[in-house]
N, C-alpha and C positions, 0 to 999 in steps of 0.2 A: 389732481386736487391741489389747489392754491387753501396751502393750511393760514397762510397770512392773516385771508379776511375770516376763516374761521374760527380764528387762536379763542375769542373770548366767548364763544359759544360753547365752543370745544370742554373749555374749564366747568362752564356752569353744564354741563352734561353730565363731567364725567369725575368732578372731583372727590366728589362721597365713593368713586367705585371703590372696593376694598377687597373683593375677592382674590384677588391675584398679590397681594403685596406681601405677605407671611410668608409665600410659597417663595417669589422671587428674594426675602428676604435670608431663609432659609438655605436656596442654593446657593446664594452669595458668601452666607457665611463660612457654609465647607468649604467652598473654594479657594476663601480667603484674601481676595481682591489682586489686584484693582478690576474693577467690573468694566466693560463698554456695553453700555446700553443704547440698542438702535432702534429711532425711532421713538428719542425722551418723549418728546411732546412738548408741554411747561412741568414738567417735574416732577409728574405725579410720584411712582416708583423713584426716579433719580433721587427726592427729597428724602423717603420713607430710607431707604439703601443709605445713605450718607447720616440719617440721624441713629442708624443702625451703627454706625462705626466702618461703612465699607466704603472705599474711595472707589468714584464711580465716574467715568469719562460719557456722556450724554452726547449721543449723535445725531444730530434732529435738521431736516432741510428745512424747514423754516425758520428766517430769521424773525419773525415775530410770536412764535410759541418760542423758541429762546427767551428774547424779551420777558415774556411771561414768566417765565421758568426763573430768571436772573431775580427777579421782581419778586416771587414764590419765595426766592431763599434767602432779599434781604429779610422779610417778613420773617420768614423761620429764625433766623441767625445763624444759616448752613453759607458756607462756601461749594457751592455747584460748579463745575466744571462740563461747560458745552462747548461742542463742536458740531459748526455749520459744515452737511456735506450730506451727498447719496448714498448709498448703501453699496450702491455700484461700484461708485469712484473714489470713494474716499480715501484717502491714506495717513497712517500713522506711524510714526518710528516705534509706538511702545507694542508691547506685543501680550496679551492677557490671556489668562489663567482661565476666563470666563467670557461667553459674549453672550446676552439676553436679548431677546425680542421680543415685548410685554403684549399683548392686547392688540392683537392684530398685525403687528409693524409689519410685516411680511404682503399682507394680503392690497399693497401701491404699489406690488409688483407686477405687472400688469402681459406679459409674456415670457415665454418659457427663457428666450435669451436675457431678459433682464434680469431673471430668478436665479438663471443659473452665474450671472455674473454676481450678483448680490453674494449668493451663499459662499461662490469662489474668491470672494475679497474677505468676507466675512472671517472663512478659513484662514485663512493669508494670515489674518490678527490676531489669531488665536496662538498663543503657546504649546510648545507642544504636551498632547497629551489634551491639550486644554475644553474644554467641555461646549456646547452651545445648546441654551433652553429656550423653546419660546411657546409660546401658546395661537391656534387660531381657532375663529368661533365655527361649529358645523356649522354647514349650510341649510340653515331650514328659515324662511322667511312668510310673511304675515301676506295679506291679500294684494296683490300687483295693479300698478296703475290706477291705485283710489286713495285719495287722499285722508289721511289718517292722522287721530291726539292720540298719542299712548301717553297719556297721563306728566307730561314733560312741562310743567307750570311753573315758574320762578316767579317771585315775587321781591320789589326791592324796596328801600325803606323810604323811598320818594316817594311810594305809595304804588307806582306803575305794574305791570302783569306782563309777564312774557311766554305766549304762550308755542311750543313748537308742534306744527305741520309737519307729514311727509309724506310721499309720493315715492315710491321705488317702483321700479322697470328694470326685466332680465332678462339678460342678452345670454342664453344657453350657449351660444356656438363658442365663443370666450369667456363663460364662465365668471362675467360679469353684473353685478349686482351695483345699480345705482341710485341714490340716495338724492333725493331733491325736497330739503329742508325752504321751509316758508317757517319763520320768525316773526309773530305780531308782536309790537310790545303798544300796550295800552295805557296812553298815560290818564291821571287823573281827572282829568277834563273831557275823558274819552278818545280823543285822539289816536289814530290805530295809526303805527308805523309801520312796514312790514318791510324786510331782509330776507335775501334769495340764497342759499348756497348748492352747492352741487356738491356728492362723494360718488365716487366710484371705487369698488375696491372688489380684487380677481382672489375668488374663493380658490379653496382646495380641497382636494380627496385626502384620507388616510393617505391611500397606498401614493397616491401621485405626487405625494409632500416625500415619499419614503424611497421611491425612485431621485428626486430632486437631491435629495442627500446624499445619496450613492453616488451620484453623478459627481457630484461638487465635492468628494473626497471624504467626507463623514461616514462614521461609522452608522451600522442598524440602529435606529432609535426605539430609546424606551416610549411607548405612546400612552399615554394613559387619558383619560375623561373626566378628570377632576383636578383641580390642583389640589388636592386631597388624599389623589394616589388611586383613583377607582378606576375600574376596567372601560376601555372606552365603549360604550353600549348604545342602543338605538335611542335611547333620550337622551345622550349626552347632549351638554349645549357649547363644551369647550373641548379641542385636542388641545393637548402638552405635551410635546415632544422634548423627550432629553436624549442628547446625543455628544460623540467627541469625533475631533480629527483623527482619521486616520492615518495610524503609521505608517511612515514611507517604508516600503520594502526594499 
């Protein structure tokens, strides 16, 4: 997924989310900072966390939801701190207390060897003792292969209408879910523009995120189905997984 061309969709999607930011606000402050959060995006969380008081290092491969993000915080009048780089590869000298993975960040890793390198660098930066939270959505999705409005309508003061399309197709054998957004936007003369993008992103099981952990040196994680603390159940719609490195023996 090239987040590039999707940085400005991306915001008008998801900037009202607000379920997740108390929760990651919250574990940040017990921990007490500095946070790396991977997979900032444009700053949703990174903003919320820094206007909390936590110093918060943002890891995001896109240099244009950067951009975004930079742009988010003159606008706030926060100092954000990002860094461009993978999950995989990335490297830093400081070593933290906390590493979060807000709203999916996980689910661009798209094979078990990337995953298990992701979680083992992840490790890597973590202090010891030091904790890792993140959240992914269950996997339960809407009718396959038919093109679908789930009510995604922005409207901007030019008068124009933007309304979003999608289409997903799932590829069982890799646990692939793909996402092909069509963007009209209507100007006021009628004129229909439309924008293509594509997402792919590789779900996961409870237990196969909990092997993933074991693997990559983490302790049993606490799983729960709510950022609210609730038992993970057959209508959940989020796992949270909290977990820490484990001690070398």
């Amino acid at each position: 997924m090239n987040y590039n061309d999707f940085a400005a969709l991306y915001d008008h999607q998801y900037d009202l989310y607000r379920d997740d930011l108390h929760f990651y606000a919250g574990v940040a402050e017990r921990a007490g900072g500095p946070v790396l959060e991977v997979g900032a995006g444009t700053g949703r969380v990174t903003a919320f966390l820094a206007r909390r008081g936590v110093r918060v290092v943002g890891l995001e491969p896109s240099a244009r939801m950067i951009e975004r993000g930079l742009s988010r915080a003159r606008e706030q009048g926060l100092d954000l701190t990002f860094v461009q780089g993978d999950a995989r590869t990335f490297r830093l000298e400081e070593r933290f207390p906390l590493v979060i993975a807000p709203f999916n960040a996980l689910m661009h890793l798209y094979t078990p060897g990337e995953q298990l390198a992701a979680l083992e660098n992840l490790r890597a930066h973590l202090a010891p003792g030091g904790a890792f939270v993140f959240d992914l959505y269950v996997p339960r999705y809407g009718e396959m292969n038919t093109l679908r409005h789930e009510g995604e309508t922005f409207h901007r003061p030019d008068g124009s209408r933007t309304d979003v399309f999608l289409v997903q197709r799932h590829d069982r054998p890799r646990q692939h879910v793909t996402t092909e957004y069509f963007v009209d936007t209507t100007a006021p003369d009628g004129l229909l523009r439309r924008q293509h993008y594509t997402l792919t992103q590789r779900y996961y099981t409870r237990f196969e995120m909990e092997w993933l952990l074991r693997c990559a040196g983490f302790e049993p994680p606490r799983v729960t189905g709510s950022f609210q603390g609730g038992p993970l159940e057959e209508g959940s719609d989020v796992m949270v997984f909290q977990t820490r490195a484990r001690s070398e023996s």
